[in-house]
N, C-alpha and C positions, 0 to 999 in steps of 0.2 A: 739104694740109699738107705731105706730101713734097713736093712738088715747093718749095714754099717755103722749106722746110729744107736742099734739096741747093742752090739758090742764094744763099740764107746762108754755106754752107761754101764755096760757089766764091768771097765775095767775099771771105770770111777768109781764103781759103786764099791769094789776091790778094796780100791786104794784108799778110799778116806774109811772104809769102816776100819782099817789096819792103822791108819792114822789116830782115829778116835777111841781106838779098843784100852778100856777101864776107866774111860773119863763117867761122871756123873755130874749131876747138877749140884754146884756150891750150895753150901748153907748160908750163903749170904744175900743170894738172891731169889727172887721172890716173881713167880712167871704165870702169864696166864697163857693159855694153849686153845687151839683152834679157834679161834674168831674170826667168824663169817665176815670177809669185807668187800662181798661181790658175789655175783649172782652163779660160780662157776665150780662151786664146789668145792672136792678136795684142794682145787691149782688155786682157790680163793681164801686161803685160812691163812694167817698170821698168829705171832706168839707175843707177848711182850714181854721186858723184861727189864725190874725194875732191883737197886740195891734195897733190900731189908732195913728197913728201919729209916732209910730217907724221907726227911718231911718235906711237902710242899712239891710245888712244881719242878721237873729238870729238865736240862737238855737232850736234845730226845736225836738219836741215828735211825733211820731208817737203810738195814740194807736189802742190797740190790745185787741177787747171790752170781756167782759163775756158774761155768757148763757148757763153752759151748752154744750156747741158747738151747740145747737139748737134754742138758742133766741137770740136776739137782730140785731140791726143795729145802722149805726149811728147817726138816730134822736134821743135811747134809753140814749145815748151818749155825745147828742151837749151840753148840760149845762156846763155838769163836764168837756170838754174840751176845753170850751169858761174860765171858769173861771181858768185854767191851762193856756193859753194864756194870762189871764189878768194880771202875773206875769213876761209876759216879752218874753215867748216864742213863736214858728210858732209852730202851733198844726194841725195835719195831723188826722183826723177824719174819718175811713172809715169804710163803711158796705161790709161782705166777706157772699161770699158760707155757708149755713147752713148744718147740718147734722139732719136730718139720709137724709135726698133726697140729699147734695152731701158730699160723704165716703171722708176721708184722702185720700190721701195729697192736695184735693181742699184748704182746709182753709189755709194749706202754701204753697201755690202755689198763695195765694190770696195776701196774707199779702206783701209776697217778691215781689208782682207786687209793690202793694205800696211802698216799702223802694226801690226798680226799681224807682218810678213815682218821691219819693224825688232830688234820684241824679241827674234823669232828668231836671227837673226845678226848679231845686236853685235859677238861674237868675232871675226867672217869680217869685214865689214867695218870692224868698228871704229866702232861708234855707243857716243856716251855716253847709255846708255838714261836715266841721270837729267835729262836736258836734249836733251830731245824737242819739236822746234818744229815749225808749223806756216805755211805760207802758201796764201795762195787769194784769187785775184783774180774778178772778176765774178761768173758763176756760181758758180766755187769757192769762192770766199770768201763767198759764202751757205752754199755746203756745209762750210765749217769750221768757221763760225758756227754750226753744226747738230753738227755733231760735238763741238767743244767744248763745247756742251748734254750731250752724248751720255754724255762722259766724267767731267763733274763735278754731275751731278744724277741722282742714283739712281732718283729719283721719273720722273722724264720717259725716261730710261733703260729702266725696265720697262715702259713702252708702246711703244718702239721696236722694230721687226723686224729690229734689228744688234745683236747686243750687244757691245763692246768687249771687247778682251783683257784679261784678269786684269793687272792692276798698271798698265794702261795712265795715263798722265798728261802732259798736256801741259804743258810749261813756259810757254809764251806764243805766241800767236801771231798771225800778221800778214795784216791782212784787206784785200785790197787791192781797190779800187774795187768796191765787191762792195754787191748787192743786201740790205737785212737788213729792211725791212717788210714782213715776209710776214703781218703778220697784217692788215695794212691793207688788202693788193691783190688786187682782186677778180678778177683775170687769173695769180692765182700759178700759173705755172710747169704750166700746160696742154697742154702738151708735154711734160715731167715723168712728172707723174702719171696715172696710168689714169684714163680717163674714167667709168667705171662706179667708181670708189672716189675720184672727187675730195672731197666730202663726209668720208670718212672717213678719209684720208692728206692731208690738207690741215693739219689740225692739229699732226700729228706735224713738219713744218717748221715753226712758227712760233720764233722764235728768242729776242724782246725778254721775251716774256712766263714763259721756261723759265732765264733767267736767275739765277744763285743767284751766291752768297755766294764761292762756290768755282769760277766763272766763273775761266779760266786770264788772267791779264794779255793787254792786248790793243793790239796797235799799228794804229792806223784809216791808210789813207790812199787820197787823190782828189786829184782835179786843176779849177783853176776852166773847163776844157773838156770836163771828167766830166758826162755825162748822167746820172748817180745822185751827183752830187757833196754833196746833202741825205742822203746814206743814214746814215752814220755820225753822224749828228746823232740818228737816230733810236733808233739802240742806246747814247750816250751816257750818255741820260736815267737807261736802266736802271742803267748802270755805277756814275752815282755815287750810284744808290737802295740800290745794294748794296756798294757800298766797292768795287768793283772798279778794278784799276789801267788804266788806260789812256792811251796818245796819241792824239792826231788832229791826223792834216795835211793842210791843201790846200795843192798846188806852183800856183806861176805865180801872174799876177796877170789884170787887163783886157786887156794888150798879147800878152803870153806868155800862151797859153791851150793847157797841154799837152794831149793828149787820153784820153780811156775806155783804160785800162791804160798807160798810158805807161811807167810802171816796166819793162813787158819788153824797151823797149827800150835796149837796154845800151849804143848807140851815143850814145844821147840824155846830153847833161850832167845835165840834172834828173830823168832816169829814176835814173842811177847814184847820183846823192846820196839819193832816195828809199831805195831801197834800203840804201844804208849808212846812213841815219836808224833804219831797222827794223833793222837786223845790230846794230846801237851798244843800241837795244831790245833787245831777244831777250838781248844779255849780261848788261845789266845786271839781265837774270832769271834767270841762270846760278846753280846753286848747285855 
């Protein structure tokens, strides 16, 4: 299985540096790098990233990167969150615990330090804690999908091994080409979870079925070259079982078939409008 997993990350590591090759950081934004937000070292640093010259408090994303649950961090990251920033918001940028060397519940035990680290320093950076977003794409955005469980269902809440911050609440958030029938696949995330407690940490991800009322607004998007491009079909259902607000988009068509996360890339014309599709979302969940 290692050896499987480090050639996994050899061809992502591949594919996005080829992706991001001549991007630099805009002159419009304004970013602080590595800040400690956990006792775990490099896997525990964050970026943030604020536009230049905005006064006052903003709307702050925390994301909630892909991989697998076995690649990336948040230099794989900084582009597409710099230029989500460049729209106006405080974008929370951080690298968590990997798997298979660290099992669930690390990666949310990681993550919640983070949205912990937001409420913390509003003041310092300038978050508007009442307009608290979220994005996560593949992996992630199965783990956001789980988080936002996490924070608006008290019942599923008390059987979780994270518990969220006091007052904690998301505004909305943005689930991007991301995995959500966990309760359907019989292959979930085995690499994830500990072998000896699959059985009994296997439920604690399910996401369609923990779904409530109180489910934060939610922006879906895929691409018709998305290998999970059914997935957001499948949490739909729930949505409008429960009055939940939400979008769902696929970019491109038969000719134009973007690919599995396209959105990050920032060079792409139908990555960027993706993106502003969700940023245009996300306000109009602004209070």
């Amino acid at each position: 299985m290692m050896f499987e997993v480090n050639e996994f990350r050899a061809m992502c590591t591949k594919a996005d540096t080829e992706r991001d090759l001549g991007l630099s950081p805009p002159e419009d934004i304004e970013y602080f790098d590595d800040i400690s937000y956990g006792p775990h070292g490099e896997w525990n640093l964050l970026d943030v990233y604020r536009p230049k010259n905005a006064a006052g408090k903003l709307p702050v994303i925390v994301s909630f990167h892909g991989g697998a649950w076995v690649y990336g961090t948040k230099l794989t990251y900084r582009w597409y969150c710099m230029f989500l920033a460049q729209h106006g918001f405080a974008v929370v940028n951080p690298s968590y615990r990997l798997a298979p060397e660290n099992r669930f519940p690390a990666q949310f035990e990681d993550i919640n330090r983070v949205f912990g680290f937001v409420l913390e320093n509003a003041e310092k950076y300038g978050f508007d804690t009442d307009n608290i977003f979220g994005v996560g794409d593949s992996a992630g955005g199965m783990g956001l999908a789980v988080y936002a469980n996490l924070v608006s269902n008290p019942e599923y809440a008390s059987r979780f091994p994270v518990k969220p911050p006091e007052g904690m609440k998301l505004r909305a958030v943005g689930l991007n080409c991301g995995f959500f029938s966990t309760e359907t696949d019989d292959q979930l995330n085995e690499v994830l979870l500990p072998a000896d407690r699959l059985a009994e940490d296997r439920p604690l991800l399910f996401i369609k079925s923990n779904i409530t009322e109180s489910y934060p607004p939610c922006f879906m998007l895929t691409s018709t070259g998305d290998f999970l491009t059914a997935e957001p079909g499948y949490l739909a259902t729930a949505f409008e079982e429960k009055g939940v607000r939400y979008e769902s988009r696929i970019y491109g068509d038969e000719q134009d078939r973007p690919p599995h996360v396209f959105h990050c890339d920032i060079k792409s014309g139908i990555g960027r409008q993706a993106n502003e599709d969700e940023l245009a979302f996300f306000r109009s969940c602004m209070v």
